[in-house]
Biopython code that builds the backbone (N, CA, C, O; Angstrom):
import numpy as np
from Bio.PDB.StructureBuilder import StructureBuilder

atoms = [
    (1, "UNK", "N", (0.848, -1.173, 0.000)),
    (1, "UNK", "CA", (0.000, 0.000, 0.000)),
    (1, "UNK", "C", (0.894, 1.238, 0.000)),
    (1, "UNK", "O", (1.950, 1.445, 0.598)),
    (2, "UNK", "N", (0.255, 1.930, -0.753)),
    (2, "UNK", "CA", (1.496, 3.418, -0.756)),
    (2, "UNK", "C", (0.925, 4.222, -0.307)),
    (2, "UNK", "O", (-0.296, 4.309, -0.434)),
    (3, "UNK", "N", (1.773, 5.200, 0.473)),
    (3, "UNK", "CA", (1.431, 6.149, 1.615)),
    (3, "UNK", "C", (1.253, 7.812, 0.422)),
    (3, "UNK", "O", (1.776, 7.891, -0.690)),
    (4, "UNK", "N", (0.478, 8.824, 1.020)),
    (4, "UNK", "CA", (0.205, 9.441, 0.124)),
    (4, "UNK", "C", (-0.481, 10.661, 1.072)),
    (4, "UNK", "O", (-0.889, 10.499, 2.222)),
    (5, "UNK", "N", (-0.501, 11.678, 0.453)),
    (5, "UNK", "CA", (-0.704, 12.652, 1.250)),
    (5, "UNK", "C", (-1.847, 14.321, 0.607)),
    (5, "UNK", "O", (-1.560, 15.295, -0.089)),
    (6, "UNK", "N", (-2.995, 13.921, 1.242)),
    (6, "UNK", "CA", (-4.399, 14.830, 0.752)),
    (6, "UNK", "C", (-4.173, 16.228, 1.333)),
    (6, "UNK", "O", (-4.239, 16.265, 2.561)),
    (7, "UNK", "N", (-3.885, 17.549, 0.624)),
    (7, "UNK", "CA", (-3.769, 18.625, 0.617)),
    (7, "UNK", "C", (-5.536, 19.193, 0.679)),
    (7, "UNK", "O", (-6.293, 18.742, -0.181)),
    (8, "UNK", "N", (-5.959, 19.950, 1.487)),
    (8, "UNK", "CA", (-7.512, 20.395, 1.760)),
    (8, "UNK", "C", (-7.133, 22.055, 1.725)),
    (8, "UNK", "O", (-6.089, 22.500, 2.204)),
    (9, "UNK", "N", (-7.977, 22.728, 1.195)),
    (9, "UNK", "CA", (-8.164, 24.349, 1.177)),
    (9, "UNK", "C", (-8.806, 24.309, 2.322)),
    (9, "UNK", "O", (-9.613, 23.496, 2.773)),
    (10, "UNK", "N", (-8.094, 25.856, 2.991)),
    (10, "UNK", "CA", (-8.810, 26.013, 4.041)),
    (10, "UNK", "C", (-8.616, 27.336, 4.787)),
    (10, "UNK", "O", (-7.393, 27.467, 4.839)),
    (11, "UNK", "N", (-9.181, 28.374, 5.386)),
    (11, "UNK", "CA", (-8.879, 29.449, 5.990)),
    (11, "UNK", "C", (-9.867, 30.488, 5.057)),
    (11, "UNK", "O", (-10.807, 30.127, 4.350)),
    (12, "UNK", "N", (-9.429, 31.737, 5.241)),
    (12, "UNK", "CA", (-9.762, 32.566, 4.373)),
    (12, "UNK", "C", (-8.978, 33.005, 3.210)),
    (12, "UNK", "O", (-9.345, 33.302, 2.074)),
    (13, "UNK", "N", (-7.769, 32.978, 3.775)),
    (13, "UNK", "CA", (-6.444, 33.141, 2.237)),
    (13, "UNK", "C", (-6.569, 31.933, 1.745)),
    (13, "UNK", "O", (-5.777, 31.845, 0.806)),
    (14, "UNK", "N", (-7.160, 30.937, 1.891)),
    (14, "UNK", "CA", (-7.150, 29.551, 1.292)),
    (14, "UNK", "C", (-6.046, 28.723, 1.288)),
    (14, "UNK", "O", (-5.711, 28.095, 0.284)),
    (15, "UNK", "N", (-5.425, 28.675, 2.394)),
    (15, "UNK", "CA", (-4.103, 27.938, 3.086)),
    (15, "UNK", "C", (-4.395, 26.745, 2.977)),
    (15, "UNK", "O", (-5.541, 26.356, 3.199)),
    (16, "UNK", "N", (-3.260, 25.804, 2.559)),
    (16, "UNK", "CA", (-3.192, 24.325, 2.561)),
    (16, "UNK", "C", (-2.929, 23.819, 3.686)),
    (16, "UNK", "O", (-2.021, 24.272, 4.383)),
    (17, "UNK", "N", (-3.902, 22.486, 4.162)),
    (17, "UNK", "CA", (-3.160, 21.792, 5.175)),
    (17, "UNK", "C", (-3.744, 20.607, 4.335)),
    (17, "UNK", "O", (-4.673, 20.384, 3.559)),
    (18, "UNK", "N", (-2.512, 19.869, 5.016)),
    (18, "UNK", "CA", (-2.166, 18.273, 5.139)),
    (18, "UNK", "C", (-2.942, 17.711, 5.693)),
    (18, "UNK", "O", (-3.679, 18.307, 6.479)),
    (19, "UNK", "N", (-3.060, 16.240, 5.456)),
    (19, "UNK", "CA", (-4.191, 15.377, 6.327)),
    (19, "UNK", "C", (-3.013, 15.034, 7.452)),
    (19, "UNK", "O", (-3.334, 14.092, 8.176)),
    (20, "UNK", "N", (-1.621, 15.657, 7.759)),
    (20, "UNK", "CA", (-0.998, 14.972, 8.732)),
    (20, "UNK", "C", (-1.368, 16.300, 9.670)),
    (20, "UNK", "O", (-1.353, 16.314, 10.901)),
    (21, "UNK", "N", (-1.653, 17.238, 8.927)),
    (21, "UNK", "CA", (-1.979, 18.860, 10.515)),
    (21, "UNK", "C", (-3.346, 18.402, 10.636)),
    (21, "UNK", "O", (-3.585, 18.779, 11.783)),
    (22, "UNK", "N", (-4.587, 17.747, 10.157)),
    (22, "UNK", "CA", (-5.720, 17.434, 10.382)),
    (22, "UNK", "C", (-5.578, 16.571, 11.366)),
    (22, "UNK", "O", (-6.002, 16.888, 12.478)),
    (23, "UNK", "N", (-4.941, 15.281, 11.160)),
    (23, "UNK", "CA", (-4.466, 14.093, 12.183)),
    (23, "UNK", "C", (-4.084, 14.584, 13.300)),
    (23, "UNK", "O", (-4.464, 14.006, 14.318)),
    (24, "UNK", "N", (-3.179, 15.850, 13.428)),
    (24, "UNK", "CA", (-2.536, 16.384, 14.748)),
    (24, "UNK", "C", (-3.883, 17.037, 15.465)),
    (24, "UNK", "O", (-4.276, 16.768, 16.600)),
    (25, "UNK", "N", (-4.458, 17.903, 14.587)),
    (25, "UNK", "CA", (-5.783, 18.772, 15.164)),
    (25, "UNK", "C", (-6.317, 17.573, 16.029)),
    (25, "UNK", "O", (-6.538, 17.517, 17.239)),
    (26, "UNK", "N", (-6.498, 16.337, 14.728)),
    (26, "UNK", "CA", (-7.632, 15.534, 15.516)),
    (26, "UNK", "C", (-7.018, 14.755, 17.127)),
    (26, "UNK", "O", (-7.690, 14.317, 18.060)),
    (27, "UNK", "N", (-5.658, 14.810, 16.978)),
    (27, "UNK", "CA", (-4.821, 13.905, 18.461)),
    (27, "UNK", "C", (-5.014, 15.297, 19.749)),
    (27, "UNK", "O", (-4.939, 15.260, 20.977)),
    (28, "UNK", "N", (-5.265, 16.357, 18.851)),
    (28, "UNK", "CA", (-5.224, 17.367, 20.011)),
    (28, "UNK", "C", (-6.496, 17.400, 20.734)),
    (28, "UNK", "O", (-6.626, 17.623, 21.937)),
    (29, "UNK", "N", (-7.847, 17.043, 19.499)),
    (29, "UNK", "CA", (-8.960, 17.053, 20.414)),
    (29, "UNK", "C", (-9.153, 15.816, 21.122)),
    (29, "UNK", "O", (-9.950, 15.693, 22.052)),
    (30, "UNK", "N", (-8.283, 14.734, 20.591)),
    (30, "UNK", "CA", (-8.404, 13.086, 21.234)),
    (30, "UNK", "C", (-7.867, 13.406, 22.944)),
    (30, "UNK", "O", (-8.394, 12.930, 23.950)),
    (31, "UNK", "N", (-6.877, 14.189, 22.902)),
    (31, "UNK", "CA", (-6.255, 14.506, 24.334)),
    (31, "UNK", "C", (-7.103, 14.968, 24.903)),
    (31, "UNK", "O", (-7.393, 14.273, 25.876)),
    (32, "UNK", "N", (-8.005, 16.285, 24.755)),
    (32, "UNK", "CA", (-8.412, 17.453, 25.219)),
    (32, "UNK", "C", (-9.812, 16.585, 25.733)),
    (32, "UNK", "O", (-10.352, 16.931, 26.783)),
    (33, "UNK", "N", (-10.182, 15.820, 25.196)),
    (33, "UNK", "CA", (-11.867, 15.110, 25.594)),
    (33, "UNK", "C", (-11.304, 14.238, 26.955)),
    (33, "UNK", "O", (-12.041, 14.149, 27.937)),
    (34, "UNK", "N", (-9.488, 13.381, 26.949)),
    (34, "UNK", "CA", (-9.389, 12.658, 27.914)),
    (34, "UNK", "C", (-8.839, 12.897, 29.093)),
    (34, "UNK", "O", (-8.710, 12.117, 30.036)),
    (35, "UNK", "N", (-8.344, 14.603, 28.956)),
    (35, "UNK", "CA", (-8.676, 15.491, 30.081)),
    (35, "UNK", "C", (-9.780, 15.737, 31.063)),
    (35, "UNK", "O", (-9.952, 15.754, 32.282)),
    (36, "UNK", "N", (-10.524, 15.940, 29.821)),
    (36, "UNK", "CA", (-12.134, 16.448, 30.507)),
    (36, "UNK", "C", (-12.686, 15.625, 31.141)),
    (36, "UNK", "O", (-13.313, 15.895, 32.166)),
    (37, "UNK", "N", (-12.565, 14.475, 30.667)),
    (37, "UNK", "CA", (-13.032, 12.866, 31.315)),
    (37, "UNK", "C", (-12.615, 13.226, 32.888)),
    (37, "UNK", "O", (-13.155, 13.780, 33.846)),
    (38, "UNK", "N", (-11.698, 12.768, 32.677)),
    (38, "UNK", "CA", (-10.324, 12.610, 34.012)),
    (38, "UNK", "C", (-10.999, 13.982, 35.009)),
    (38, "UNK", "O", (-11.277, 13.849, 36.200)),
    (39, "UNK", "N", (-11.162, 15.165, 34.292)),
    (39, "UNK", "CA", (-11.597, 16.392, 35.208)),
    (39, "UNK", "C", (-12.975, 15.793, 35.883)),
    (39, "UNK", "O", (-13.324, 15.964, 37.051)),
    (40, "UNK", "N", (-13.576, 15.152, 35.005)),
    (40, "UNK", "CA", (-15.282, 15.447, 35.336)),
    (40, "UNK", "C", (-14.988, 14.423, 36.504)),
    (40, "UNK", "O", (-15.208, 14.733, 37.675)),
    (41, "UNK", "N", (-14.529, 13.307, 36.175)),
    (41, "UNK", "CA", (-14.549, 12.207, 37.295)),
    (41, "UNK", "C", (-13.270, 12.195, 38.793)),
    (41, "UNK", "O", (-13.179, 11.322, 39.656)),
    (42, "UNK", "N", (-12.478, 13.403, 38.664)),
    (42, "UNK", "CA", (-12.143, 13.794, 39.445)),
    (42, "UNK", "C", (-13.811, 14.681, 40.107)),
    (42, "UNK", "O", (-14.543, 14.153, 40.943)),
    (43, "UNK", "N", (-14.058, 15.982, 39.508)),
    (43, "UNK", "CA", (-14.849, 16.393, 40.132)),
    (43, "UNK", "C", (-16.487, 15.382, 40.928)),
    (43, "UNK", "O", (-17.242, 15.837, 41.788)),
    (44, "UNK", "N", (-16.562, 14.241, 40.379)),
    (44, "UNK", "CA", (-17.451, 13.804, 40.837)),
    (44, "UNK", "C", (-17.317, 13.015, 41.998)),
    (44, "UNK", "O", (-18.314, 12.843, 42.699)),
    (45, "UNK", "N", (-15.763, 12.287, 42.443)),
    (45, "UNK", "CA", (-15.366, 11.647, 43.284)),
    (45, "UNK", "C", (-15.288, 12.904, 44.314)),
    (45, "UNK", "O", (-15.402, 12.692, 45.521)),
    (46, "UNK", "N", (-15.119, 14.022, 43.885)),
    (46, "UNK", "CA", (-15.044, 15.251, 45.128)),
    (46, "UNK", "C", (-16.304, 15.502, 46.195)),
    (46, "UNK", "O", (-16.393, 15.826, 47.380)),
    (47, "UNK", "N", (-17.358, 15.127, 44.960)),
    (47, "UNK", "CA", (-18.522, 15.765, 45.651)),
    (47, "UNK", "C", (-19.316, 14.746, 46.438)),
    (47, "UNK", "O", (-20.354, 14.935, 47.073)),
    (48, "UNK", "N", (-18.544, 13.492, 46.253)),
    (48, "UNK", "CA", (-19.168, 12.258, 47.208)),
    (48, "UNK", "C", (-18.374, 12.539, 48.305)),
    (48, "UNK", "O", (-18.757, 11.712, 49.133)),
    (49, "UNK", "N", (-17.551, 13.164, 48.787)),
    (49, "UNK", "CA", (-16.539, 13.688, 49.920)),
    (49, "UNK", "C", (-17.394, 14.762, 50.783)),
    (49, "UNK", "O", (-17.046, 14.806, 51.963)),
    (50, "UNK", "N", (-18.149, 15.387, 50.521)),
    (50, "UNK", "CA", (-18.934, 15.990, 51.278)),
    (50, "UNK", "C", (-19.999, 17.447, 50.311)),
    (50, "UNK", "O", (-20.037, 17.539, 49.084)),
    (51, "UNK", "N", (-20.621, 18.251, 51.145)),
    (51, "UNK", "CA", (-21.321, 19.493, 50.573)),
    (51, "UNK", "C", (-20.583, 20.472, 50.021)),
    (51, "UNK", "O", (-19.440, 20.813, 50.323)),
    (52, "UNK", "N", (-21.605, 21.089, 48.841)),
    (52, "UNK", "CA", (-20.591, 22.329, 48.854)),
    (52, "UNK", "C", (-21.452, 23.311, 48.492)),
    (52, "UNK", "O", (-22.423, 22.790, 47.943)),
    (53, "UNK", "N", (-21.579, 24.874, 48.563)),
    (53, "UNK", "CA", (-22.743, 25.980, 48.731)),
    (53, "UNK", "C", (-21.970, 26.735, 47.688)),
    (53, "UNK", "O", (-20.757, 26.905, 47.566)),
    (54, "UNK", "N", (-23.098, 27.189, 46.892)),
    (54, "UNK", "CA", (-22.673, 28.151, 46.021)),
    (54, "UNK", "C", (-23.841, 29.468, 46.293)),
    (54, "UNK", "O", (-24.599, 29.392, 47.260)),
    (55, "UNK", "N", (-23.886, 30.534, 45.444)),
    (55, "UNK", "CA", (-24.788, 31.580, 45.373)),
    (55, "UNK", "C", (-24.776, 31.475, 43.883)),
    (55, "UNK", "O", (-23.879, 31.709, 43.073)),
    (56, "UNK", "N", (-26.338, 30.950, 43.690)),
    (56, "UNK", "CA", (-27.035, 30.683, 42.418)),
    (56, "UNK", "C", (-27.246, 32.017, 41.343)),
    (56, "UNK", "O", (-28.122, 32.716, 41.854)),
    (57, "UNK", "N", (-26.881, 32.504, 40.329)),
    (57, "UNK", "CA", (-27.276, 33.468, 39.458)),
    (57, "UNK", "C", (-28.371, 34.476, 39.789)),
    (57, "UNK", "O", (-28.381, 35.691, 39.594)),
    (58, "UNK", "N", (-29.489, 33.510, 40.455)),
    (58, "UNK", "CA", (-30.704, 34.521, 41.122)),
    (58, "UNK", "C", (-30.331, 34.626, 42.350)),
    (58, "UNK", "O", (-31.299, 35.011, 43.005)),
    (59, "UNK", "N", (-29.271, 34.457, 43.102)),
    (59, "UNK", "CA", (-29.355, 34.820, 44.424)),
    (59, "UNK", "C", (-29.597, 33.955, 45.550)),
    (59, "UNK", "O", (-29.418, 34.153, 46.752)),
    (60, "UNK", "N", (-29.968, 33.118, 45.025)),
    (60, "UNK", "CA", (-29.894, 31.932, 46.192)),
    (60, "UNK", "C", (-29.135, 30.929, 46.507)),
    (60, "UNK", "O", (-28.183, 30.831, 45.733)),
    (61, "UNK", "N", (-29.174, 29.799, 47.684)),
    (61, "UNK", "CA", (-28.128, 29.504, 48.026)),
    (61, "UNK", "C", (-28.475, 27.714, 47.484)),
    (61, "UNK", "O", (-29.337, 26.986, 47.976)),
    (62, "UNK", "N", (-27.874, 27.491, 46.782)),
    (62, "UNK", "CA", (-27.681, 25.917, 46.059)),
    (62, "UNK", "C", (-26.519, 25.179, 47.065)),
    (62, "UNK", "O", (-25.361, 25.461, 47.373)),
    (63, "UNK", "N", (-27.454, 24.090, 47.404)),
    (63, "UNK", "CA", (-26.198, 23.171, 47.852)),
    (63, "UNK", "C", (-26.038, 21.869, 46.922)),
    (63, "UNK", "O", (-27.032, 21.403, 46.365)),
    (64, "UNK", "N", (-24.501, 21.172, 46.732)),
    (64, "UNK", "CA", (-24.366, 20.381, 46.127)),
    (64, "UNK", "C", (-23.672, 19.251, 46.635)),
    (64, "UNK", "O", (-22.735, 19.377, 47.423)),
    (65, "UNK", "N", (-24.157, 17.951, 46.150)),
    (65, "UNK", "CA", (-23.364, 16.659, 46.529)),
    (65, "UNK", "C", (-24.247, 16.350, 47.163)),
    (65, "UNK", "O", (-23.816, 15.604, 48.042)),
    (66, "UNK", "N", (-25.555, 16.514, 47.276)),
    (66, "UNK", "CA", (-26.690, 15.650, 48.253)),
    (66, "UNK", "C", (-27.166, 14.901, 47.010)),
    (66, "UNK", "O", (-27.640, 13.872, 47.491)),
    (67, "UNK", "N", (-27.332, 14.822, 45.469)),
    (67, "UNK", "CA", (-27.840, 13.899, 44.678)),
    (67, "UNK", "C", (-27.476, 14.699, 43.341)),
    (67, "UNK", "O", (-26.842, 15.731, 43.122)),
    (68, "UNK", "N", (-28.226, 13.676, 42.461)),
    (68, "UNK", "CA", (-27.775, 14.634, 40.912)),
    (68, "UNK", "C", (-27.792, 15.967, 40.675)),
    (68, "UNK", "O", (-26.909, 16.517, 40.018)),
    (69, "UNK", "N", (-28.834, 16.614, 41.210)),
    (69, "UNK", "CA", (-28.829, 17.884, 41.256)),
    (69, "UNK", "C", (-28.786, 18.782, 42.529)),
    (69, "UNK", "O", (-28.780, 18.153, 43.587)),
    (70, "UNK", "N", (-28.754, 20.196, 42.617)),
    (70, "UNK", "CA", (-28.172, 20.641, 43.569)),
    (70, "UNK", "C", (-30.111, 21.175, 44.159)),
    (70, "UNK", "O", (-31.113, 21.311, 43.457)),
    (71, "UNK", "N", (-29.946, 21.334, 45.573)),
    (71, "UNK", "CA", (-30.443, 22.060, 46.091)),
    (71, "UNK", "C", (-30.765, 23.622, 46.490)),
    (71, "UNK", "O", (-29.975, 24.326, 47.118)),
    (72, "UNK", "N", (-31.703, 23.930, 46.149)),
    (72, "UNK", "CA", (-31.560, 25.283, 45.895)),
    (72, "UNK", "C", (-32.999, 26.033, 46.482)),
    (72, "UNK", "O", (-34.107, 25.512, 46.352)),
    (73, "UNK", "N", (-32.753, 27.393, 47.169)),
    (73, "UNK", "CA", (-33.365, 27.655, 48.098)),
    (73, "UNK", "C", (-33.332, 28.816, 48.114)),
    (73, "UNK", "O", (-32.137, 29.110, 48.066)),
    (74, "UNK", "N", (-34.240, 30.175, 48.175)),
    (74, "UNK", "CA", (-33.593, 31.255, 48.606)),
    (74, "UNK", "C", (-33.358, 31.524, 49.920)),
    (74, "UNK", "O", (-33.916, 30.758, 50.705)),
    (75, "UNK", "N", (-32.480, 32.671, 50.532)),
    (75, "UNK", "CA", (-32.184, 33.151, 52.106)),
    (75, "UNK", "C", (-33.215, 32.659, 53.065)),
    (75, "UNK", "O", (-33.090, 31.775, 53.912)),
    (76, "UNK", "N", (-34.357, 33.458, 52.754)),
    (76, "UNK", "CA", (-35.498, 32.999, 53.453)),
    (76, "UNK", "C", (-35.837, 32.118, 54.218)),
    (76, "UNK", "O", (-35.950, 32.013, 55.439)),
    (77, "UNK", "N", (-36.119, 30.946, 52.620)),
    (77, "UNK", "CA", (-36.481, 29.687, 52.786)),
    (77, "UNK", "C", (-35.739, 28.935, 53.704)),
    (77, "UNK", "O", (-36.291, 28.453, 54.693)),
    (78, "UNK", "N", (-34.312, 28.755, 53.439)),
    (78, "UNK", "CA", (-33.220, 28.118, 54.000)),
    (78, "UNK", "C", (-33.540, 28.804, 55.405)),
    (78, "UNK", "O", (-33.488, 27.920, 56.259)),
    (79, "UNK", "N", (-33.843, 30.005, 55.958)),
    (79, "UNK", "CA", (-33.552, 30.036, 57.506)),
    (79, "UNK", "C", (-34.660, 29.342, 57.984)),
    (79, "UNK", "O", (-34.599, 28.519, 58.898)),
    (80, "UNK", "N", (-35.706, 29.668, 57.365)),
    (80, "UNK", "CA", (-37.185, 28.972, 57.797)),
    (80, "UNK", "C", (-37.260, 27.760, 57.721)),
    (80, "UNK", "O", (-38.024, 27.105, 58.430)),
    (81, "UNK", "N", (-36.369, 27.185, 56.721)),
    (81, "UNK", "CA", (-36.089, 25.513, 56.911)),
    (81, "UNK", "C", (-34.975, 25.060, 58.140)),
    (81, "UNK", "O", (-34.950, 23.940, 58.651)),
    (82, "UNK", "N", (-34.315, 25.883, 58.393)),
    (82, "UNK", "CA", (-33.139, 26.021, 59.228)),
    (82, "UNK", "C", (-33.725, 25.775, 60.580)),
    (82, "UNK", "O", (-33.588, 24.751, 61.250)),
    (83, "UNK", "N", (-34.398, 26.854, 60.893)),
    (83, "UNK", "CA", (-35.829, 26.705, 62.306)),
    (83, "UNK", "C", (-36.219, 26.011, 63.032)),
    (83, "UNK", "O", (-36.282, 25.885, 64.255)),
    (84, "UNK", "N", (-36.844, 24.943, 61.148)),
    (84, "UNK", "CA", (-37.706, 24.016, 61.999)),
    (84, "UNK", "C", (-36.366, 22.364, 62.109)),
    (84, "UNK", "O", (-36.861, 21.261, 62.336)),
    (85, "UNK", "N", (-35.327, 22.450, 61.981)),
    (85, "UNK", "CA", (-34.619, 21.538, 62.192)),
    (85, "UNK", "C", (-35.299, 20.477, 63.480)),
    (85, "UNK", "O", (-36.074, 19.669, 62.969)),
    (86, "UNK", "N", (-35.246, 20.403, 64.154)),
    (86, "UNK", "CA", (-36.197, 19.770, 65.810)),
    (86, "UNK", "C", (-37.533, 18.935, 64.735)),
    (86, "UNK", "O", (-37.735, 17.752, 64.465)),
    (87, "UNK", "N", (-38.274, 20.282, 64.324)),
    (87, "UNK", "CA", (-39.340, 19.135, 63.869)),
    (87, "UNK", "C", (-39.189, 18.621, 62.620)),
    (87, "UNK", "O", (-40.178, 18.296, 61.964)),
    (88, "UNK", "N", (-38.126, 18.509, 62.221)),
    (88, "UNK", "CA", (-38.482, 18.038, 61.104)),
    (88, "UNK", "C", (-37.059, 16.427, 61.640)),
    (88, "UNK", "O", (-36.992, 15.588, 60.742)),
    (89, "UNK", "N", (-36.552, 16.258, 62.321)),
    (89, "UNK", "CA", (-35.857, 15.424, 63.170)),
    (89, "UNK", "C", (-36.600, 14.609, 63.510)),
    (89, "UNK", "O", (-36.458, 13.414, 63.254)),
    (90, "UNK", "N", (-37.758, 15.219, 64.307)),
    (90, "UNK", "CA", (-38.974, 14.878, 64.286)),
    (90, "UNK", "C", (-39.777, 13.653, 64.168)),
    (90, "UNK", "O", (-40.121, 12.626, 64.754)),
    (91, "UNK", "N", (-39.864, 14.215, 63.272)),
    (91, "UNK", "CA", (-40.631, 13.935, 61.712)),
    (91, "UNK", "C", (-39.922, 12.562, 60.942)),
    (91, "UNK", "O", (-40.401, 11.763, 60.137)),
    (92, "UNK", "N", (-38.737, 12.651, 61.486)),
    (92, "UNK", "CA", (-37.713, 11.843, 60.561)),
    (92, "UNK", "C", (-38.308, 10.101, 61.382)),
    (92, "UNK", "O", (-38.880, 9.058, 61.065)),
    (93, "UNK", "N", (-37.742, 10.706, 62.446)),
    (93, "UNK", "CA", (-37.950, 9.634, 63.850)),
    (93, "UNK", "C", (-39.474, 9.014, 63.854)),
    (93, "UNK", "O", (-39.723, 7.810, 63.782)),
    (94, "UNK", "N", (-40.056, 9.649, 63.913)),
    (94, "UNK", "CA", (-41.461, 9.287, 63.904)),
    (94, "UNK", "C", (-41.848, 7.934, 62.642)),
    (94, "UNK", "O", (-42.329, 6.801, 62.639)),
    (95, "UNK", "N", (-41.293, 8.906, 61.692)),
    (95, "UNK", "CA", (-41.392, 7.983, 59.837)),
    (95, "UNK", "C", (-40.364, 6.806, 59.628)),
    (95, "UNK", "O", (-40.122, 6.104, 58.646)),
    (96, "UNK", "N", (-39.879, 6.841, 60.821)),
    (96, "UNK", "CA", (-38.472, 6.342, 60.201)),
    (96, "UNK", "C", (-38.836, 4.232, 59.546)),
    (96, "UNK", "O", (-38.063, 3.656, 58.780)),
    (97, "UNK", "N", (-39.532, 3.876, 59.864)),
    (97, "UNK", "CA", (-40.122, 2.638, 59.313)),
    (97, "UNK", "C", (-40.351, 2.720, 57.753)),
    (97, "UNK", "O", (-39.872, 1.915, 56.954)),
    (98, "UNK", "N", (-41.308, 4.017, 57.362)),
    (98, "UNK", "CA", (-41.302, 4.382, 55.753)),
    (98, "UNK", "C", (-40.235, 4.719, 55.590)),
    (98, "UNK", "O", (-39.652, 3.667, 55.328)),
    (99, "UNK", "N", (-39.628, 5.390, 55.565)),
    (99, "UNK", "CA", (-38.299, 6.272, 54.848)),
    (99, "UNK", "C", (-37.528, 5.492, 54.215)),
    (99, "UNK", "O", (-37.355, 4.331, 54.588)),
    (100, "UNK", "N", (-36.994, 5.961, 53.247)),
    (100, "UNK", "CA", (-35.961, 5.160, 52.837)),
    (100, "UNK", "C", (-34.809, 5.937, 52.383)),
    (100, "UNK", "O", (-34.884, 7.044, 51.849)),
    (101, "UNK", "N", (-33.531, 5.156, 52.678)),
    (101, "UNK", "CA", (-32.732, 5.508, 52.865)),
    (101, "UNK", "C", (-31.322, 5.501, 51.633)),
    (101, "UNK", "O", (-30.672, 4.498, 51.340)),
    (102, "UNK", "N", (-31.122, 6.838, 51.092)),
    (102, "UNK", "CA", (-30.655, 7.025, 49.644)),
    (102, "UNK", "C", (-29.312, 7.241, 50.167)),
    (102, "UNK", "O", (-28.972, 8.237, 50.804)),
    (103, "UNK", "N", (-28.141, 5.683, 49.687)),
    (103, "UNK", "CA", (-26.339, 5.548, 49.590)),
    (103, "UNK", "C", (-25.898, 6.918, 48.943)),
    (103, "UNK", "O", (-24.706, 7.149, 48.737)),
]
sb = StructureBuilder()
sb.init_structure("model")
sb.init_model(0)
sb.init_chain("A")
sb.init_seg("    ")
for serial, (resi, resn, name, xyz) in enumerate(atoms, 1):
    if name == "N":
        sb.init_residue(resn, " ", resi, " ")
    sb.init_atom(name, np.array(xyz, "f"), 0.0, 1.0, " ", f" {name:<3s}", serial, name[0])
structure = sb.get_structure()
């Protein structure tokens, strides 16, 4: 088999590249996706390590690492949920036969 080499127009001055600078482009995005991997599943092993609080775009307070998505609440809510901590302990104790219990 003979090796051979496809010249493509490309840019706005209409610059030549090689299918070997295409091949490189493409090893650069092959790397760059097995970064992101590696990032995301670093970041996901983080958030099984405990909570973490942000301040949401509208102003409220999102917590994350309790399940797929984050919790989110404004000031308010959160103190008024904060409050009733006791009864809702409660509440837990009382139910605790139904409840079930999410690893």
């Amino acid at each position: 088999m003979r090796d051979f080499t496809i010249w493509f127009m490309s840019g706005e001055h209409g610059a030549m590249k090689s299918t070997e600078e295409y091949s490189r482009s493409d090893n650069d995005v092959k790397a760059e996706l097995e970064r992101l991997r590696k990032e995301n599943e670093a970041l996901k092993k983080g958030s099984s390590e405990g909570l973490r609080m942000k301040v949401s775009e509208k102003g409220a307070v999102s917590v994350y690492g309790m399940g797929r998505f984050p919790v989110t609440l404004y000031k308010e809510q959160w103190l008024k949920l904060l409050s009733m901590s006791d009864e809702i302990r409660a509440f837990i104790a009382e139910n605790e036969a139904r409840l079930k219990a999410k690893d």
